[in-house]
N, C-alpha and C positions, 0 to 999 in steps of 0.2 A: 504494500500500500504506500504509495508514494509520499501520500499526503503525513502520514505522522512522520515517514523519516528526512523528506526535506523539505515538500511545503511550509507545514504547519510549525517548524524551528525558526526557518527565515522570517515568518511573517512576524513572531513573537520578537525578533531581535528589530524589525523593520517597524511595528503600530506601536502606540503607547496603550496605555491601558482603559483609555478611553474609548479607542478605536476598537481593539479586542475585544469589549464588554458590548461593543455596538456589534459587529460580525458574530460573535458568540449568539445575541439574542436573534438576529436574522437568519442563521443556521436552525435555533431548533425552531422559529417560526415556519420556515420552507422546512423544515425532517418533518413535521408534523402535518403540513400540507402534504407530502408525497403520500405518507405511511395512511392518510385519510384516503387520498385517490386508491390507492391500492388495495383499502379494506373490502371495500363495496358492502353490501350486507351479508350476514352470518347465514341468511336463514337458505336452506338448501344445499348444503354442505356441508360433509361430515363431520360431527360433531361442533359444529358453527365454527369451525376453521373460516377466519377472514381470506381475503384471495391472498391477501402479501402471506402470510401463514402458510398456504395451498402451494403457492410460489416457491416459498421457502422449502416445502417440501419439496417439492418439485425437485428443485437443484439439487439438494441430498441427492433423491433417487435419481440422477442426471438424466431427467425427462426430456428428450430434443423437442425442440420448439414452443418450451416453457412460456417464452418472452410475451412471446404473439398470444397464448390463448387468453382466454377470459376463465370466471373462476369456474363456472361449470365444467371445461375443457381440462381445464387441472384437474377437478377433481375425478372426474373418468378416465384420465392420465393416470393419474394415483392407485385410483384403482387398478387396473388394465396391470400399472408397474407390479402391484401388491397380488397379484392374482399367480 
């Protein structure tokens, strides 16, 4: 991962702690916007596994074409894998 071993050192020696404190609260505002898009809702999938969850599974079980499906398609992926 790029970012802890040389991104995230330079920008600490480069912003003050103003700066930081501002990028820091911008970072989990957008992590929490992705991880919303990615939930969709629980209901129809295996034990209400969200799609990021499904996804996640997915890449464990190294499911091809994880990327592209929606969370239905994971989870009959999952299955289909599990089977």
């Amino acid at each position: 991962m790029e970012e802890g071993s040389t991104l995230l050192p330079a920008l600490r020696q480069t912003a003050d702690a103003k700066e930081l404190d501002r990028l820091g609260r911008a970072f989990e505002q957008r992590r929490a916007e992705e991880l919303k898009a990615l939930s969709g809702s629980a209901s129809g999938s295996p034990d209400g596994a969200t799609k990021a969850e499904l996804h996640e599974q997915a890449q464990q079980a190294d499911v091809p074409g994880r990327s592209q499906m929606d969370k239905q398609e994971l989870a009959r992926a999952l299955k289909k894998a599990g089977s």
